[in-house]
VMD Tcl script that draws the C-alpha trace (Angstrom):
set ca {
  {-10.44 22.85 33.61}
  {-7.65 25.08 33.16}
  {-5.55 23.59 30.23}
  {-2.82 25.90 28.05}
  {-2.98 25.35 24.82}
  {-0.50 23.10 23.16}
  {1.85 24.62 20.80}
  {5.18 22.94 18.97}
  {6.75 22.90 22.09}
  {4.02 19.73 23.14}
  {6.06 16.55 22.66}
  {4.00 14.57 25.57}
  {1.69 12.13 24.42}
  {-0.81 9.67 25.93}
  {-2.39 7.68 23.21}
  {-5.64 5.59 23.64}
  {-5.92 2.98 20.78}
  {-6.53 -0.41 19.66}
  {-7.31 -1.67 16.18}
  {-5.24 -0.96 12.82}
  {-6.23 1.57 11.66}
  {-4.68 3.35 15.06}
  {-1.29 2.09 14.28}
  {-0.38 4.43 11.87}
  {-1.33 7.65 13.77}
  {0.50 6.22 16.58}
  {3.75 5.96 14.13}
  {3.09 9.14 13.11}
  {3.51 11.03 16.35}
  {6.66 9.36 16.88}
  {7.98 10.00 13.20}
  {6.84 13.69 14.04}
  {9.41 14.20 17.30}
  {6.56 13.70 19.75}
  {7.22 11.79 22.87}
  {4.79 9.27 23.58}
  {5.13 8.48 26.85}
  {2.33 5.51 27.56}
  {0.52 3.52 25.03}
  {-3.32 2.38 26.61}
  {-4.53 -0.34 24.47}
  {-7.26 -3.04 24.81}
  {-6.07 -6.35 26.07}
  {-4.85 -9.32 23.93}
  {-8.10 -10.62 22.37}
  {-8.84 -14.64 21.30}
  {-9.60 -14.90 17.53}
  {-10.66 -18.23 18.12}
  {-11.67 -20.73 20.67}
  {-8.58 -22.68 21.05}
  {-6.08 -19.36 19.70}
  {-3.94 -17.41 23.00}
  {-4.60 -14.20 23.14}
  {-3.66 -11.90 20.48}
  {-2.16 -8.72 21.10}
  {-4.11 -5.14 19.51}
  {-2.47 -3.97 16.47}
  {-1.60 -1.14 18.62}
  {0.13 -3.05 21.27}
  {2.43 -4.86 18.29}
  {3.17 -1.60 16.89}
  {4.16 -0.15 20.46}
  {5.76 -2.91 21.12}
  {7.82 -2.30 18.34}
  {8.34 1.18 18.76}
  {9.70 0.61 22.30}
  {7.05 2.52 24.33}
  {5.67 1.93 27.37}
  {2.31 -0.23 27.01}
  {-0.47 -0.78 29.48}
  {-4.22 -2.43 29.73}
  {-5.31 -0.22 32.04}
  {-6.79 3.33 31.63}
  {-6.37 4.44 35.30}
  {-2.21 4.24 34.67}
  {-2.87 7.29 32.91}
  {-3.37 8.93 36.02}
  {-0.36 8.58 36.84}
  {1.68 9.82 33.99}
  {2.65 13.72 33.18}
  {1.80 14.65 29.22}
  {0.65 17.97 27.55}
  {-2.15 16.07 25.61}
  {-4.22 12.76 25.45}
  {-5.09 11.24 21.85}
  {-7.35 8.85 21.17}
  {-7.69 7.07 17.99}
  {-10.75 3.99 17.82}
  {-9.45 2.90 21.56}
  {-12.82 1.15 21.77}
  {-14.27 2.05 25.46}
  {-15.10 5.40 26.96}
  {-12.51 7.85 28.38}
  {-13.11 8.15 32.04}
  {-13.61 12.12 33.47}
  {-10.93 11.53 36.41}
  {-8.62 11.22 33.25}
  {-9.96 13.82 30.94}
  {-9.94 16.78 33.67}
  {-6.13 16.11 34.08}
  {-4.82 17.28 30.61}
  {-6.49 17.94 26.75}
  {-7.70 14.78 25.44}
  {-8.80 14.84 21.61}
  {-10.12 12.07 19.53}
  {-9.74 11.16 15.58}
  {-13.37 10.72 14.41}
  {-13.98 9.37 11.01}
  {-17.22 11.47 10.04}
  {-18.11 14.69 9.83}
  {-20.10 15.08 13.08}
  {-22.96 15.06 14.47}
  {-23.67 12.82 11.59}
  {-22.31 9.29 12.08}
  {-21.35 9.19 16.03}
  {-20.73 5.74 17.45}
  {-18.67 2.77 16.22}
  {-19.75 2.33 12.70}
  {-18.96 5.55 10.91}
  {-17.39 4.79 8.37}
  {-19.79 1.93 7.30}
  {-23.03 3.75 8.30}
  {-22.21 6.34 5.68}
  {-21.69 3.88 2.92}
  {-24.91 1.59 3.89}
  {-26.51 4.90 3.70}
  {-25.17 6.21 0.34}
  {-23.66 9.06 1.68}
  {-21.95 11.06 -1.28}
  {-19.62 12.78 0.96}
  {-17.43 12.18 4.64}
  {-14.54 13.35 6.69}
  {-12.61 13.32 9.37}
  {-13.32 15.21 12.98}
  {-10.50 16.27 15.26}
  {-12.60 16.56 18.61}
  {-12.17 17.32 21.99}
  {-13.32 14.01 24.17}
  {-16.34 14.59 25.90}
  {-17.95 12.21 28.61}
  {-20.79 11.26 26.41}
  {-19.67 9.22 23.35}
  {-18.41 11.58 20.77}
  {-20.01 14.81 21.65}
  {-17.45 16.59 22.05}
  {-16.37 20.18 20.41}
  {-14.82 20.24 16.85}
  {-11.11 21.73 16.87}
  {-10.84 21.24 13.27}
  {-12.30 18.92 10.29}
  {-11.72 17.97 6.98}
  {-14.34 16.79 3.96}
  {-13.76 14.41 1.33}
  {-16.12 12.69 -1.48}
  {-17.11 8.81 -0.76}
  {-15.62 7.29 -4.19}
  {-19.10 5.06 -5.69}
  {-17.37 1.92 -5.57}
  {-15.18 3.13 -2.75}
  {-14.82 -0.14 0.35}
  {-15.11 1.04 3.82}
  {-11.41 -0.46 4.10}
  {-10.19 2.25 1.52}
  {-12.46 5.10 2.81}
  {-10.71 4.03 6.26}
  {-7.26 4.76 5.26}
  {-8.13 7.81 3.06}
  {-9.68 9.71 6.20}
  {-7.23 8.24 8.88}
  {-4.27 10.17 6.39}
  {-6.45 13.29 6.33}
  {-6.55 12.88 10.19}
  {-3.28 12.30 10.79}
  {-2.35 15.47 8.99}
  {-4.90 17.44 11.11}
  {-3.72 16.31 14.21}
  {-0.01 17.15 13.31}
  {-0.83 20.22 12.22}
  {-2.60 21.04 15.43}
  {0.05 19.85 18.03}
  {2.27 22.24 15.55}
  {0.54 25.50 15.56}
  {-1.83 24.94 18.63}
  {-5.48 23.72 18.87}
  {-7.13 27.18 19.40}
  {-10.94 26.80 20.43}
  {-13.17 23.95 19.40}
  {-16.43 24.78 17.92}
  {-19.77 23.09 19.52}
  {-21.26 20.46 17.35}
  {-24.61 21.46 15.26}
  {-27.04 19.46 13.57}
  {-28.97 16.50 13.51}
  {-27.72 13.74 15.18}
  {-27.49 9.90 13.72}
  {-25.94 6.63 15.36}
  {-23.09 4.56 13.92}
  {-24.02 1.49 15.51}
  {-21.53 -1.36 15.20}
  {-22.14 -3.46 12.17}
  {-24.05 -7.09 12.90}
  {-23.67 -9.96 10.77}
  {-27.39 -10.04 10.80}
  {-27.46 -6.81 8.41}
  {-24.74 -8.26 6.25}
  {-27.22 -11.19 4.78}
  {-27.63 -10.13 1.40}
  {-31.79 -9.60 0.22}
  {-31.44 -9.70 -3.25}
  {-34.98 -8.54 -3.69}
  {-33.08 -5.53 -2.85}
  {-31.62 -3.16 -5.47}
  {-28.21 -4.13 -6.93}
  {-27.24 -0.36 -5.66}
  {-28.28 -1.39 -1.70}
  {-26.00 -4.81 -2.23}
  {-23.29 -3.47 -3.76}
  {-23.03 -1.15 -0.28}
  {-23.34 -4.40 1.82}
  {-20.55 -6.05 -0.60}
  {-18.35 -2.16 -0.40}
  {-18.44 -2.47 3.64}
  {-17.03 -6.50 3.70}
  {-18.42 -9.03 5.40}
  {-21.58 -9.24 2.87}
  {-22.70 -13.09 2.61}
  {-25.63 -14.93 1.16}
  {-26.11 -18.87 1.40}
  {-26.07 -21.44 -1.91}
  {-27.48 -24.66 -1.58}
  {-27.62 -24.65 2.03}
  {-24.02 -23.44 2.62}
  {-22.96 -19.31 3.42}
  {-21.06 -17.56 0.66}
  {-18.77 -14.82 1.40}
  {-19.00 -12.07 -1.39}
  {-15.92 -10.68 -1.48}
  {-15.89 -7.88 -4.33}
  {-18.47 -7.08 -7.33}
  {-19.60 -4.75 -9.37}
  {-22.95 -3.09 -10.89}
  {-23.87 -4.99 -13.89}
  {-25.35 -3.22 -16.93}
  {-28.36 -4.81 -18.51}
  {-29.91 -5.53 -21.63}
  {-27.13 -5.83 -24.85}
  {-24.67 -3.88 -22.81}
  {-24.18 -7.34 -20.95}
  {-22.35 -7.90 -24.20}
  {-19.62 -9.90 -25.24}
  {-16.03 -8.84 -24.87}
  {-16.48 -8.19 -28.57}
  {-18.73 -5.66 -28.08}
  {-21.16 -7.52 -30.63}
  {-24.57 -7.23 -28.02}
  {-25.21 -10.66 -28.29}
  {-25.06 -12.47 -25.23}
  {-23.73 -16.62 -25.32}
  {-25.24 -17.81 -22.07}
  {-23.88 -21.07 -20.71}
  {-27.25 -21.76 -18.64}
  {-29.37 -21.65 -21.95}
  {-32.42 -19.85 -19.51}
  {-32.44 -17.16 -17.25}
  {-34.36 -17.54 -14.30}
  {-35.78 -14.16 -13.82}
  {-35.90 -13.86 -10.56}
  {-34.53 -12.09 -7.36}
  {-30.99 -14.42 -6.44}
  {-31.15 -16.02 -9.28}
  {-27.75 -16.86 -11.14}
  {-26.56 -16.93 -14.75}
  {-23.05 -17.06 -16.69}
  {-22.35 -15.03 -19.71}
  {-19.33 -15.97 -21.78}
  {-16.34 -13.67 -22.58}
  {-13.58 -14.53 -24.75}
  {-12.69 -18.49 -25.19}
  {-13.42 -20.21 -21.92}
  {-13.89 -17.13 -19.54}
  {-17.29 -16.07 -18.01}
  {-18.86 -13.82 -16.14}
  {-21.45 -14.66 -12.83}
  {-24.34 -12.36 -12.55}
  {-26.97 -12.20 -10.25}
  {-30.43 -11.30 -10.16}
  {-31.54 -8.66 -7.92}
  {-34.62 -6.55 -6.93}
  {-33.58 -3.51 -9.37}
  {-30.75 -4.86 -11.50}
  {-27.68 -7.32 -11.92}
  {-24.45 -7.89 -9.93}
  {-21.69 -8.98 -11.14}
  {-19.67 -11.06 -8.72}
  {-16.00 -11.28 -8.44}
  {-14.50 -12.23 -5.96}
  {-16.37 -14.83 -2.84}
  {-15.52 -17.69 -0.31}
  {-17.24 -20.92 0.32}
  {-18.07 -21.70 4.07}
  {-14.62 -23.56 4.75}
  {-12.97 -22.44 2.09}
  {-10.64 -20.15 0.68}
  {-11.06 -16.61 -1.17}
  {-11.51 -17.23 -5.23}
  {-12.81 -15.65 -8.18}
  {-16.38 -15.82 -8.83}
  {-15.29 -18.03 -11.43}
  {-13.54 -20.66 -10.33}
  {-16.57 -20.75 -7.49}
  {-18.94 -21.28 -10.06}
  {-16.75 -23.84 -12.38}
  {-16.31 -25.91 -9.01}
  {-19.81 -25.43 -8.22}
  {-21.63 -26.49 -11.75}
  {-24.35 -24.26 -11.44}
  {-27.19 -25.79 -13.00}
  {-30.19 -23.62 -14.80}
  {-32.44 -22.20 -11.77}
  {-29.84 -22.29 -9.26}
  {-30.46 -19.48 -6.48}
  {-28.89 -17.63 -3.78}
  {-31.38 -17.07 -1.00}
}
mol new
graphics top color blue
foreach p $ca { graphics top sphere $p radius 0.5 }
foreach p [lrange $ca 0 end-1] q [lrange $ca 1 end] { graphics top cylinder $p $q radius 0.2 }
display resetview
């Protein structure tokens, strides 16, 4: 494929994407003087059974910006840019329209490591201590394609995917900028081991509390972590790595604990309530290794609240377990 490189004078864009976090690279390009000439997003999507169709985030947002839209990747044949971007589109990129002009792709990991759907996710679930952000040449094998440039960044320990997201889709953003600026140059093969992003499944969301507090508190930092209570699922929303012993102290710092369940039932899922200050309280559970401290969760049916609130409306009685 003969291709020139693309220098500052490249203001013709194809973009490929779908979700939100692909909106605000999308903005970007325009904000930056580039032309984006055709927008290929998924089509509108039902959120529900008895919901229309919802547009992507990306079709909204091109929508908005006045640019051409379209559901179809073979209009791209059709249409003359300098470059193809593709930011989480969400289906593969076929050759006939990669041999026609440069096509790179936003990847949020630092490659090989973390190819696939899920990279963002896979890395927390995995307790990876650092990331980044790939600016890749597309490749007709899913995400195997030669590294133009890349950027590295420390995952945060309490860090939510959701956070993570936006952190490395600004660090991409500025690398792809930068690159339609002062030119691509030549991408760099790929090297070392390989691992799978897979998509998330709700299956792997179902919290094991005979688990360490450590493990859950990754299922709780990617969203979507649940557990059931008294038959019902439970949505936990945030928490947070509870210290044991007297450091599960007062708000007074005294080390004596006031429990409002007068026993502690020692085992894995099993929850207890420490008093704070006057009437407040705090809603630990047992794990494998360790106590979490819940914050935030929803009820099946209901809305988001605090862990406290939950617990006042659902008078937890002494031996009550999430399983």
């Amino acid at each position: 494929m003969n291709v020139a490189d693309v220098s500052a004078g490249c203001r013709r864009v194809i973009y490929f994407g779908t979700p939100s976090v692909a909106v605000e690279p999308l903005e970007a390009l325009c904000a930056a003087g580039h032309q984006v000439v055709l927008v290929v997003t998924r089509p509108p999507k039902r959120r529900g059974r008895r919901q229309a169709p919802t547009p992507s985030p990306v079709q909204e947002a091109a929508a908005e910006l006045g640019l051409e839209i379209s559901h179809d990747i073979q209009d791209a044949l059709g249409v003359t840019a300098d470059v193809a971007v593709v930011v989480a589109y969400g289906e593969m990129i076929p050759e006939a329209v990669l041999q026609q002009r440069r096509s790179v792709n936003l990847h949020f990991s630092l490659l090989p490591r973390w190819r696939g759907a899920a990279p963002v996710e896979r890395a927390i679930l995995a307790g990876d201590t650092e990331t980044g952000v790939c600016l890749m040449e597309v490749a007709p094998e899913l995400d195997s394609g030669a590294i133009y440039r890349q950027c590295f960044t420390a995952i945060g320990p309490t860090e939510t995917a959701e956070d993570l997201r936006a952190r490395l889709c600004d660090l991409g953003i500025e690398m792809l900028l930068e690159a339609l600026r002062d030119g691509f140059g030549d991408p760099e093969p790929q090297s070392g081991q390989v691992t799978w992003a897979n998509k998330i499944s709700s299956v792997e969301m179902c919290i094991d509390w005979n688990a360490s507090a450590e493990h859950v508190m990754r299922l709780v930092r990617v969203g979507g972590a649940w557990t059931t209570f008294r038959g019902r699922r439970l949505n936990v929303l945030a928490a947070q790595l509870a210290r044991t012993g007297n450091a599960e102290a007062g708000s007074d710092g005294s080390g004596e604990d006031s429990m409002e369940l007068t026993e502690s039932v020692a085992r894995a899922g099993s929850v207890t309530l420490v008093k704070q200050q006057g009437r407040r309280f705090e809603v630990l559970v047992e794990t494998g290794c360790g106590i979490l401290r819940l914050l935030r969760v929803q009820s099946e049916g209901r809305s988001a609240t605090s862990a406290q609130d939950w617990a006042n409306g659902a008078r937890l009685v002494v031996g009550d377990c999430f399983t």
